[in-house]
Each structure stands twice: as structure tokens, then as C-alpha cells.
C-alpha positions in Angstrom: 126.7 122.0 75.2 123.7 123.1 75.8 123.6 124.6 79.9 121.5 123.4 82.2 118.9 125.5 84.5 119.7 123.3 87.6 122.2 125.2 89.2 126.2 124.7 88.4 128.4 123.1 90.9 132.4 123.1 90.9 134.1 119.5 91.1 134.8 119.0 94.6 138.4 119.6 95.6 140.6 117.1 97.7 141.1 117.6 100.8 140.8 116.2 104.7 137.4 115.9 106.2 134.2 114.9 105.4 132.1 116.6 102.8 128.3 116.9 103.3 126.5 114.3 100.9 124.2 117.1 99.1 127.6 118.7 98.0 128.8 115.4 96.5 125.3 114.3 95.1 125.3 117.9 93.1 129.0 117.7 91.8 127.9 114.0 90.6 124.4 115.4 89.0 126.4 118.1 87.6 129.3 115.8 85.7 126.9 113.6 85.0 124.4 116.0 82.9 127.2 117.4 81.1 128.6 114.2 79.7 125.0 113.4 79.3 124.3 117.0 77.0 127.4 116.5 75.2 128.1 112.5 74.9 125.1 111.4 75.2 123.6 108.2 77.6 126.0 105.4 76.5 129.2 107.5 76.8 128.4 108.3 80.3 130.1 105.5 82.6 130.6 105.5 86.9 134.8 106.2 85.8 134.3 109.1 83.9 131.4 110.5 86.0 133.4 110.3 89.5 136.6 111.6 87.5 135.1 114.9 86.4 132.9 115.4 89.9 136.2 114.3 91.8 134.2 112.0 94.2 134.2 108.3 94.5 133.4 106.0 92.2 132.3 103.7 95.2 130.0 106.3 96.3 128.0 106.1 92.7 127.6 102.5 92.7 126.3 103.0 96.2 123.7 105.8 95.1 123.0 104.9 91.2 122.2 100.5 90.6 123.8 101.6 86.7 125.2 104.2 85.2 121.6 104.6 83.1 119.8 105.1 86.2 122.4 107.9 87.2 121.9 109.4 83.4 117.9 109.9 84.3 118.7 111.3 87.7 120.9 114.3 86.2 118.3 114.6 83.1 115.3 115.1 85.6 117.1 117.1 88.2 118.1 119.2 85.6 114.9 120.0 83.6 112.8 119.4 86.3 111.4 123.4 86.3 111.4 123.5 82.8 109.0 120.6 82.7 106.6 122.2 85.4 103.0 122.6 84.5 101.4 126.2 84.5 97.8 127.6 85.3 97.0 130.5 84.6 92.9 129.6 84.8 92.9 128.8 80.9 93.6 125.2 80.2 94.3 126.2 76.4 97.0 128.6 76.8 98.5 126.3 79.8 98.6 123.0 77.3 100.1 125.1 74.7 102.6 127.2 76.8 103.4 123.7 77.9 103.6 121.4 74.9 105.6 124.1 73.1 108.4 123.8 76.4 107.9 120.5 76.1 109.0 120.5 72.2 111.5 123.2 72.2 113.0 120.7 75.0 113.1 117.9 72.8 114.2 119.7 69.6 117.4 120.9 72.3 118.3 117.5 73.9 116.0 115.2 72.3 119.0 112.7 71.3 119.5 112.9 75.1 116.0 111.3 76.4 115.5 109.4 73.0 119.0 107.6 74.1 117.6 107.3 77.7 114.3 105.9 76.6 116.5 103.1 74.3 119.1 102.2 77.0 115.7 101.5 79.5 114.7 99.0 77.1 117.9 96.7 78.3 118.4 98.6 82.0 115.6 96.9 84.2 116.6 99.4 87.0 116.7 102.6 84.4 113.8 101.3 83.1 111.9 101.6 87.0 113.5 104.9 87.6 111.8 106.3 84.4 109.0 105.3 84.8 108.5 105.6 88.6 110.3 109.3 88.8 109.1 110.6 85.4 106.7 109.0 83.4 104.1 108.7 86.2 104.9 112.2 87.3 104.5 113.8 84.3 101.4 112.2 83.5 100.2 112.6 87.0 101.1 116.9 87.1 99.2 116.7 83.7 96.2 115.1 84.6 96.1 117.1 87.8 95.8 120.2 85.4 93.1 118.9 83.4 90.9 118.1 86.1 90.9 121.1 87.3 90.0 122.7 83.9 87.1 119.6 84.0 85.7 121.1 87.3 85.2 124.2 85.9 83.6 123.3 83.2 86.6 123.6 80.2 86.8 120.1 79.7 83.6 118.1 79.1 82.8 115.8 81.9 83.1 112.4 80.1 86.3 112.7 78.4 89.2 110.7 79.5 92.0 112.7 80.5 94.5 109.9 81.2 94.0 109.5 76.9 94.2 113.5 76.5 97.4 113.0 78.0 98.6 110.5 75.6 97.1 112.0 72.3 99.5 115.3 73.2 102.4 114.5 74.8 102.2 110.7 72.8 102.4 112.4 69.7 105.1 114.9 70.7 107.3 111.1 71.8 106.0 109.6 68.1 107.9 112.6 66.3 110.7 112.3 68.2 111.5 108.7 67.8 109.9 108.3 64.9 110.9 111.5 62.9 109.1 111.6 59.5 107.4 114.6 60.4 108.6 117.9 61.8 108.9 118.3 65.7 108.0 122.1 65.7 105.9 125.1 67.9 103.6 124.9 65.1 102.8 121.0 65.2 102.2 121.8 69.5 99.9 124.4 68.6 97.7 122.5 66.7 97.8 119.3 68.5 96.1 121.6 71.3 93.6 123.1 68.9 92.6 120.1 67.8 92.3 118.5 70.8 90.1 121.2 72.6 88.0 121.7 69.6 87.6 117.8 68.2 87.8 116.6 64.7 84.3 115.0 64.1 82.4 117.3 61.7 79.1 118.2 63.5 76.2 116.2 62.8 78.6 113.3 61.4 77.8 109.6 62.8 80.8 110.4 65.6 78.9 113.1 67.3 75.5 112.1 66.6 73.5 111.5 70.3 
């Protein structure tokens, strides 16, 4: 299995008293991303969650509507860092530094987020979770960068960024779920050369004025 970068946390031990909720809500994340990483979304249930954690199942259908929305919740706690956005003042090196994460992410635990993205399709409350607590997010951390390269001039004024966001990070989502080509460093790096130097030849009809 494949370790997370969210920090470990032992299965909590019976015992008298009352245990402080972040300590049960980390033992759950926990469990939950390592039957995620090795079983994958539709192996992970509320029994076999609470069983490895050692907390109550009760206490999962009171946090997490389905076990789907639960799988997310470990997935995005636990690559939430990885998934962060740099800037380093040059938008080129921060979309590649970023799209190459990004695939070497998906080449890692792809299976993991392609199974997540299929059980939202029949989880209504997955379904709101994903896009509420990571789709929007990422795209919005993503087109904060941009527009902060546009104000200083890296990006032309006119272009779109909501679409840059979905001609990079779309096409990273096509290969994955669609795999006839390749999902490598490679394909990243010139998704973000293409990008940021356009594929109309100059003078053609496109980029005539």
C-alpha cells in the first residue's frame, strides 16, 4: 500500500472515558484511506472501517451520509498537501511542477479516485462532497494562480482561465479514465507547453486580427 502523507494514527484502544472527537475522526480517516489504497472505494464499508479504527460504527453513520462520502473524506485529507498549488512568480514552472504531482498522483492511486469518481455517479451525497470539497476547490486554487500570472502580464488578458483549467487538468482526467494514451511527466510537460505557447501557426485564419 502505498503510505499516505497525512499523518498515521494508531486504532484507538478500549478503554473508560471519553475520547476527544479529532482523535476518533483521524483513527477513522486513517482506516479508512488504507482500505481505500489497498481495496479500493467499493470494498470500503462503515463495519470494516469502525473495525480497524476501533470506534463506533454509529459514530460513522453520524459523521459520513455513505460509506462513499467517508472514502472522499480520507482521499482529500490525505493528499490534500500534495495537491497544493505553488508559486514561485513563474506560472510555467508552477503549472508544470503541478500537473506533473498531479500525474504522478494519478499514475500512484489513480484506480482509487477513478473508483471514487464512478461510485459518485450512483452516490447523490458522494457525488456533493466531490464536487463541493474538491472539484470546486481545485479549480478555484487553480484559477487563483492564473490570475495572478494574468495580472502580471504572463497570461494574456482575454483568455479564459476557467477553460485553461479544463484543457490541463481535463486532459490529465481523459487519460485516466479513458486510457488509450499514456498518463506520463512527459504528456504534463507538453500539455503546459502547448498551452502557454498556442497551437495556431502565426498568420493562420485562427490568429489573424
Amino acid at each position: 500500500m502505498e503510505r499516505s502523507e497525512a499523518e498515521a494514527a494508531e486504532p484507538l484502544k478500549p478503554g473508560r472515558g471519553r475520547r476527544r472527537a479529532e482523535d476518533v475522526r483521524r483513527a477513522t480517516l486513517t482506516a479508512a484511506t488504507e482500505l481505500l489504497l489497498d481495496e479500493g472505494v467499493h470494498a470500503l464499508t462503515f463495519s470494516k472501517v469502525a473495525a480497524r479504527a476501533g470506534v463506533s460504527k454509529m459514530t460513522l453513520y453520524k459523521w459520513w451520509p455513505t460509506p462513499g462520502a467517508l472514502a472522499f473524506d480520507a482521499y482529500f485529507d490525505t493528499f490534500r498537501e500534495t495537491l497544493a498549488f505553488p508559486d514561485t512568480g513563474d506560472i510555467g514552472r508552477d503549472l508544470t511542477t503541478q500537473l506533473n504531482t498531479f500525474v504522478n498522483l494519478m499514475n500512484r492511486n489513480g484506480t482509487v479516485i477513478a473508483g471514487i469518481i464512478g461510485a459518485a455517479q450512483g452516490d447523490a451525497d458522494l457525488a456533493e462532497a466531490l464536487s463541493t470539497h474538491y472539484v470546486l476547490q481545485r479549480r478555484a486554487l487553480a484559477v487563483e494562480r492564473l490570475t495572478r500570472a494574468q495580472q502580471v502580464g504572463q497570461i494574456r488578458e482575454e483568455v479564459d482561465l476557467e477553460t485553461v483549467v479544463d484543457q490541463l487538468w481535463g486532459a490529465v482526467y481523459h487519460r485516466l479514465l479513458l486510457p488509450a494514451q499514456p498518463l506520463t511527466p512527459d504528456f504534463a510537460d507538453r500539455l503546459v507547453a502547448n498551452l502557454l505557447q498556442g497551437i495556431a501557426t502565426p498568420g493562420s485564419p485562427d490568429t489573424a486580427p
